[in-house]
Each structure stands twice: as C-alpha cells, then as structure tokens.
N, C-alpha and C positions, 0 to 999 in steps of 0.2 A: 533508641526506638524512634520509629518515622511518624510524625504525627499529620494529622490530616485538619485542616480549619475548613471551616464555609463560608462563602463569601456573594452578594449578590451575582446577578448571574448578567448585570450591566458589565457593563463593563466591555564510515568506514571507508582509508584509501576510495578505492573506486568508487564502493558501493555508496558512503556518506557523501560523496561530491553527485552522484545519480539522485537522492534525493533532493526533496528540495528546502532549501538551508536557510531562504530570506527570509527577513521577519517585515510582516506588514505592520505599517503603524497599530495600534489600540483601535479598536472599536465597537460599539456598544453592543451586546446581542440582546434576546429578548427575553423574556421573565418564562420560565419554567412551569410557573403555577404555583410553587412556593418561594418563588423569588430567591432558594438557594441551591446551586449546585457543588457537590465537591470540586476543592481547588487543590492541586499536587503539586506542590511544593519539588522545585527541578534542583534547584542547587543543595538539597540536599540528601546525600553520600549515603547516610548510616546506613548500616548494615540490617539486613533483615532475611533471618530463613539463607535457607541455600535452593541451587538446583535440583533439589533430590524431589523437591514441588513436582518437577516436569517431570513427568515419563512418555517414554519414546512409544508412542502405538503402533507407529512405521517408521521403515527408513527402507531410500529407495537412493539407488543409485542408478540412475537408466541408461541399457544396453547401448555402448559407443562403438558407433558405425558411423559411414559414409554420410547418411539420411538423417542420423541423428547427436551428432556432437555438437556440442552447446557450448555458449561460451560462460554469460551471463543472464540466463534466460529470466523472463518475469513471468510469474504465475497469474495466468488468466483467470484461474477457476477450476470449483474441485465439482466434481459429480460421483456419487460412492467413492471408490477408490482411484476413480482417475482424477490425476491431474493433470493441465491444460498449459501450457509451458509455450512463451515466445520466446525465439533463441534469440531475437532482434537482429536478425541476417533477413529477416522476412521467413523464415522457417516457421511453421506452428506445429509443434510436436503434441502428442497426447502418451502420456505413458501409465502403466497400474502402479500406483505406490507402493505394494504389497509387494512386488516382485522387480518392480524396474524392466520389463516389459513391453515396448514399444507399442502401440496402438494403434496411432495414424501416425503420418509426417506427410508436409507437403507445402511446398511454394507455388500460390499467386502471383507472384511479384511481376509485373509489368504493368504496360499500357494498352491493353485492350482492355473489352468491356466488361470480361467476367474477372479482371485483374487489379490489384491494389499496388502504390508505387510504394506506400510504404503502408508497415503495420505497425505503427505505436501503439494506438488503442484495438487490441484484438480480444475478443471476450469469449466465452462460452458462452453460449446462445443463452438467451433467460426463456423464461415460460415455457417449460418442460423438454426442450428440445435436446440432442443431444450433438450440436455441432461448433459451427465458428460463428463470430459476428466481428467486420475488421470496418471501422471508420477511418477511412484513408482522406487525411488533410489535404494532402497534396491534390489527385484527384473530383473531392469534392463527394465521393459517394461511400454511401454504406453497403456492403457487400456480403452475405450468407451464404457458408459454406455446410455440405455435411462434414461427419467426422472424419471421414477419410479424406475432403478438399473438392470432394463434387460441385461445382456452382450452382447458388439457388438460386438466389434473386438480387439486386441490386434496389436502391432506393437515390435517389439524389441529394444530396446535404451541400446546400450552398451557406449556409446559418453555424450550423455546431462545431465547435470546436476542439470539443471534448464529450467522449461518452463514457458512459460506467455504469454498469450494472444495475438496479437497485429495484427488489421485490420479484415479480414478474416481468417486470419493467424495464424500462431505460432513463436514467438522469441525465440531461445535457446542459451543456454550457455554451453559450456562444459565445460567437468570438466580438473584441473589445469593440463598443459601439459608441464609446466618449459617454455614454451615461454614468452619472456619479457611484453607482450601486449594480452590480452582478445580479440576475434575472437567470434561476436555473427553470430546468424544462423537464416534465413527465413526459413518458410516450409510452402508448401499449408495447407488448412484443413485436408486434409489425408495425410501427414506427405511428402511428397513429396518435394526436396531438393531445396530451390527458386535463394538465396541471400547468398553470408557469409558480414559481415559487419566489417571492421576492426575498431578497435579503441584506444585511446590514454590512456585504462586503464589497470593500473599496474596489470599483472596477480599477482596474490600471494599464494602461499603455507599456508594453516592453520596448518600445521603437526608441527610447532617450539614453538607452546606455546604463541606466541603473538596475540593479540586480535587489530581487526583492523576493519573499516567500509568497507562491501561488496556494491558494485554493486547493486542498487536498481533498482526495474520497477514498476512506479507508472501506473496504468490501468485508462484510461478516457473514455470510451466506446470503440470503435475500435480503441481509437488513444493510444498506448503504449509510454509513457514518462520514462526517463534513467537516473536517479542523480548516478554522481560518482563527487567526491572530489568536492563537492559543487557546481556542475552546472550541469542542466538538460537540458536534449538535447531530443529533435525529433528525427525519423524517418523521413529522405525525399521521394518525392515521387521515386528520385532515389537511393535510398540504403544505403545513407550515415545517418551521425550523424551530425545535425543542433542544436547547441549551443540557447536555448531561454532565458535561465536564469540563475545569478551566487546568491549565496548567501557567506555574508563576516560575519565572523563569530569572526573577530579582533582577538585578544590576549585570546578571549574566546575557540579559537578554538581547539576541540578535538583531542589530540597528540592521538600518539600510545601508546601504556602500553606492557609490557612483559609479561606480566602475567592476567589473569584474577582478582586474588586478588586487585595485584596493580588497577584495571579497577577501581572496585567495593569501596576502598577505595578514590580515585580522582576523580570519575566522575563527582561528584556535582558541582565542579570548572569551569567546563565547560560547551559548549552549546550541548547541542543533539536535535536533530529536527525529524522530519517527515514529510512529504510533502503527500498531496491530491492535485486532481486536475478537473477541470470539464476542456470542452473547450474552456470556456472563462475566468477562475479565478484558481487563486492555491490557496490551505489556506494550511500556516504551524504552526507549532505546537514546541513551542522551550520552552525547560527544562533548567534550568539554575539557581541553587544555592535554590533549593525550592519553586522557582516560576516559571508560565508556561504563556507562550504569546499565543494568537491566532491569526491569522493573515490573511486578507483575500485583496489578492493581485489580483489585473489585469492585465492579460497574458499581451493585445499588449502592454502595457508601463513602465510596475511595478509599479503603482500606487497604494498604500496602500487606502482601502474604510475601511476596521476595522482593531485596533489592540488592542486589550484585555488582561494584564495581570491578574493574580491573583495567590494567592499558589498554590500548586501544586494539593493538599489534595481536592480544591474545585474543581477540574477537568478544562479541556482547555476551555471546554464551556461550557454554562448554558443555556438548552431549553426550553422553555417553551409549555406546552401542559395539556390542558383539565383542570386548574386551578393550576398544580403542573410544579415542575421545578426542572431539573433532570442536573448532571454534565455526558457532552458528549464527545468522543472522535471519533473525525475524520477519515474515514477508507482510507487508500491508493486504494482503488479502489471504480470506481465509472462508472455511464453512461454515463457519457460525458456532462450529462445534469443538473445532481442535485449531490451537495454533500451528504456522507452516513454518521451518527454520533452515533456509537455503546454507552447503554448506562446500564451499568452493574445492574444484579439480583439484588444485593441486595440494588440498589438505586431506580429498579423498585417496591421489595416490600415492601419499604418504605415510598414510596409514596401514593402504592394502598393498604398499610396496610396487606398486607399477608406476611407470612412466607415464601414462597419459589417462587419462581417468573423467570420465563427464563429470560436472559437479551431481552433491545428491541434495535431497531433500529429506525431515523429517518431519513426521506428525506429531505435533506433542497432546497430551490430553494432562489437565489438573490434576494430581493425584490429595491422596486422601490428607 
C-alpha cells in the first residue's frame, strides 16, 4: 500500500524528451496556512487499484485530411466538446471530441502584421470568447484570431516570454532579467496589466550551456497550477502563490547536467515526471530506468486511488475503447473537469487497421 506523509510546505521516446526533465535546485516555497501540504512519495512503485478508475467519456480520433493531419499536436484548450489542437507546423486545428469532426483549421504563419512566425504558446482565447490567442517570440506580438483564423487584433509584447491561460485571465513570465527570483504577471483578457506575483523561483539564464527544469503551468480549466522544484502551487484568490503539493523524488532526483550530452547519457538514472491535473485529482506520470508509473492522486489529501507501473515502450496508460486498447499519455492541460490522454497515429492505425491514421485523443472522467 502507497502511503502518503506530510511535510512543511518550506522547503516518453519523443513525448518524455518534449517535456521538461531538469531539476532546479531546492528551494524554499511559502507556508500554506497550515504549514502542511501533501508530499508524494515518487520512488515509490507499489501497486494500487488498476485502470478500471478511468472511464473513457470520449474518444476522438480527428478526420485526416490535407488541412488536417497532425503530427504531435498539443492541446491548447477545451470549450464543451471542442478541443483546440496545435499541430506545431503553425497549424491550429479545432475538432468536436465526440465525433472527431473538424471545426476550423488554419495557418497564420508569416511575417506580416496579422501573421505569427511561430506558435508555440497558442491558446484558446480566455474570457468567454470562442477563438485563438498566439504569443509569437520571435515577432514580439500577441495576436487574436476567431475560430475559423479571421484576424482580430494584435497587441505588442516586447517583455513576456511565456503566456498561459489562467482564470479569465492571462499569467506571464518574462524573459530572464539577471534578477535573483522569477516575477509572474496577471493581465485581463485584453492584455490589460492586473497583478505582478512574486516568487521563490530561481530566475535562470539558458545562455551557459546547462540544461535544467523550467518553470511549469499545468492548465485545469480556469484554475492555472505552477510546479517549480517539486511543488505545485495555486494561484490565490489574492495574488499570491499557495503551496498544495510537494513531490519527493529521494536520491532519484534529477540533478543538473552541464551539458545536454551529459542529460541524454544519465537521464535514465533518474526520475522525470509530468503532472496533469483536473480540480479534484492530479495524475503523474514518472519515467525512471525504463519503466513508467501512473499515478492518480487526490488533490484535498494526497491520497493515491491508482498507481500503475509498466515499461516504458507499453506507454503510461492503457485505454480501453470499442473492443481495442491503445497506450495513452496524459496531457498537461485539461477542463478542470475530465482528464485528456493523447494517443499516438500509429497505435491508432493499428488498431483500426489502416495505414496512416491522425493520432486520437481521450476524455477520461473518475469513475465510481
């Protein structure tokens, strides 16, 4: 049985190498109100419950065409049944989970002025709307589209260098400024200046050749979640950063490397993880020497209901749908309501027997 302590609150192939794997030093966070939050315990295996937890709400495998084949898309954002899909070609697809159903499709991509050169951070608009929002690095500006890719407005961003969802809202990150300590940013829906949020994590320089774990923001519907050095923290409703949960990752735990090289030779020694989250459960996702845990944990107490290893090759989880069963991997963004579990082309057209096949996506909901 997986047991759970408390502790102050101081303190895949492609897909695993796309996350991000570095571990920042330690560093202290802030006191919760009762000075304890659950701490999860990563190097440990035992077993707990099975898959039968998750039931499939959807599965959506989206109609593959010209306008719409995907490689590795990353899910922007769900609104009812649509989801919001970046093929990362600059493509931004929208399809209905229920049916797999195309929606919109459509590329921006250039250098004019209703145009992004690239879309890494591309979002579904917050604050009711039902379109695009793409923060392009490269160009420097924030750009709104509707759902089918009509241009709305453009905004300028010489400052942020990462945006993500959160509330109604927008959370930003600027880019590194040699301050000791990372300064995130509020903004209305229309980019208008809310909240700065201080916090207890290590600004860092990428420019020296060391590879290290950035700064994450896991998406729950409106509620934006913040893992740095092993503990994920809230948004309060007054501006600060509320500590909910640590994870302990023992003697497994992810040093720094100097080098990429060196990363890619040690990695496997260690633990790297991933975290999703709805509003009432986190499930993590922990890679460690060739084999992968799943883990599906309860916000108010850390209470483990599943924990699933197996190698790595057989994927973090195993869905079951329409008679076939497919190895799935858990998206960092989600509704708030249902977790999302991407589930790669060529294990869909494996299953359904074709040759070329979009990847699908599933809805999982808690079952009883």
């Amino acid at each position: 049985m997986i047991s759970i302590r408390y502790k102050s609150a101081t303190f895949f192939g492609l897909i695993l190498a796309m996350t991000a794997l570095f571990m920042l030093p330690s560093c202290s966070g802030s006191n919760d109100g009762t000075g304890n939050i659950p701490t999860i315990d990563f190097t440990d295996t035992s077993a707990v419950g099975d898959e039968s937890i998750l039931k499939v709400d959807a599965f959506c495998v989206p109609a593959l065409t010209d306008s719409t084949m995907l490689n590795y898309p990353e899910p922007c954002g769900m609104s009812g049944n649509k989801i919001y899909l970046n093929s990362n070609d600059g493509t931004l697809v929208v399809f209905d989970i229920t049916s797999g159903r195309c929606l919109s499709s459509f590329s921006h991509k250039g250098e004019g002025p209703e145009d992004y050169v690239t879309a890494w951070y591309a979002w579904h608009t917050v604050g009711g709307g039902d379109g695009w929002t793409v923060a392009d690095v490269r160009s420097h500006k924030i750009l709104s589209y509707t759902l089918g890719g009509e241009f709305i407005s453009s905004v300028a961003n010489d400052s942020i260098n990462l945006i993500t969802p959160s509330g109604r809202g927008w959370l930003g990150e600027t880019r590194y400024d040699g301050n000791s300590h990372k300064r995130l940013y509020l903004y209305s829906s229309d980019w208008k200046p809310e909240a700065a949020l201080s916090t207890p994590f290590v600004n860092r320089s990428m420019d020296q050749g060391q590879v290290f774990k950035e700064t994450e923001f896991i998406i729950s519907g409106e509620e934006t979640l913040v893992l740095d050095s092993d503990t994920l923290y809230s948004i309060s409703a007054d501006n600060g950063l509320k500590p909910v949960m640590a994870f302990d990752c023992g003697n497994l735990k992810m040093p720094e490397f100097s080098s990429y090289e060196q990363y890619r030779k040690e990695r496997d020694k260690y633990i790297s993880y991933r975290i999703s989250a709805t509003g009432s459960h986190i499930m993590a996702v922990i890679w460690n020497n060739g084999m992968v845990t799943s883990r599906l944990i309860r916000r108010i107490d850390g209470h483990t209901l599943m924990s699933v290893t197996r190698p790595e090759a057989e994927g973090p989880l195993r869905i079951a749908h329409d008679g076939a069963e497919y190895p799935a991997i858990p998206q960092t963004v989600s509704d708030g309501r249902y977790f999302y579990a991407f589930i790669a082309g060529d294990d869909i057209g494996e299953a359904m027997g074709e040759t070329e096949s979009n990847p699908g996506y599933a809805r999982l909901k808690i079952g009883d």
